[in-house]
C-alpha positions in Angstrom: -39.5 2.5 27.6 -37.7 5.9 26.9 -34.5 6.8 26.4 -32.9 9.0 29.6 -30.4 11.5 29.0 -27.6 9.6 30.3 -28.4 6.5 27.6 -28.5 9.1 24.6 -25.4 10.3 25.7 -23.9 6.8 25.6 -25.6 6.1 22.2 -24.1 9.5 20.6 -20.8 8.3 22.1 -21.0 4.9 21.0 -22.1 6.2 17.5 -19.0 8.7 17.4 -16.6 5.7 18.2 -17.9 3.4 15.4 -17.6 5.9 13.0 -14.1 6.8 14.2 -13.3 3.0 13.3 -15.2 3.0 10.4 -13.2 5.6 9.0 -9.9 4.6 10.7 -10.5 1.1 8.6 -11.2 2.5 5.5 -7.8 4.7 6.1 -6.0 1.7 6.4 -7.1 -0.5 3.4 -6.6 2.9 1.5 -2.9 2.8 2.9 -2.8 -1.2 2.1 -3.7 -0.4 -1.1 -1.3 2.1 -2.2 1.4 -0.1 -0.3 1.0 -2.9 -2.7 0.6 -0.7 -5.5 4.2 0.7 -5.0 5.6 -2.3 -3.9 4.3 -4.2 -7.4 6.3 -1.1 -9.3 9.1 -1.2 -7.2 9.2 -4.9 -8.7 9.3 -3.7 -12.1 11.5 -1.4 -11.8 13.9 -3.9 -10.6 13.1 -6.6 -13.2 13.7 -3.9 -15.9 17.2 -2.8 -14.0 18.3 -6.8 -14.0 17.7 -7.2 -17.5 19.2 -4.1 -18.3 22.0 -5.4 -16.3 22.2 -8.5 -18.0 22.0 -6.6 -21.5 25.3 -4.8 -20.5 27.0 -7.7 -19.0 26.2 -9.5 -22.7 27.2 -6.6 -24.5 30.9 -6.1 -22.8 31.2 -10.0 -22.8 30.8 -9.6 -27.2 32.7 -6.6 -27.0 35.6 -8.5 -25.3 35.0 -11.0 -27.1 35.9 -9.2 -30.6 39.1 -8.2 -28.5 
């Protein structure tokens, strides 16, 4: 059985189209990826703010304190 022009067509067009999702997958987990990765230092950065925070709110409470 050989292959007629009109079914290598199909197979070079099928072909394209799995690599198109192939590499429109591989996008994504790339965009997942550096989505969780600034999400986990946005986290940080907002621990470090809040205990920053609370470092202040401890400070001014001694400072009023000695008032």
């Amino acid at each position: 059985m050989t292959m007629t022009d009109k079914d290598v067509k199909e197979y070079h067009k099928m072909i394209k189209k799995l690599k198109e999702q192939n590499r429109f997958q591989k996008e994504e987990k790339l965009y997942g990826e550096k989505e969780n990765e600034e999400l986990a230092e946005s986290y940080k950065e907002s621990r470090r703010q809040q205990k920053e925070r609370e470092e202040n709110e401890e400070y001014l409470k001694e400072i009023k304190d000695k008032l």
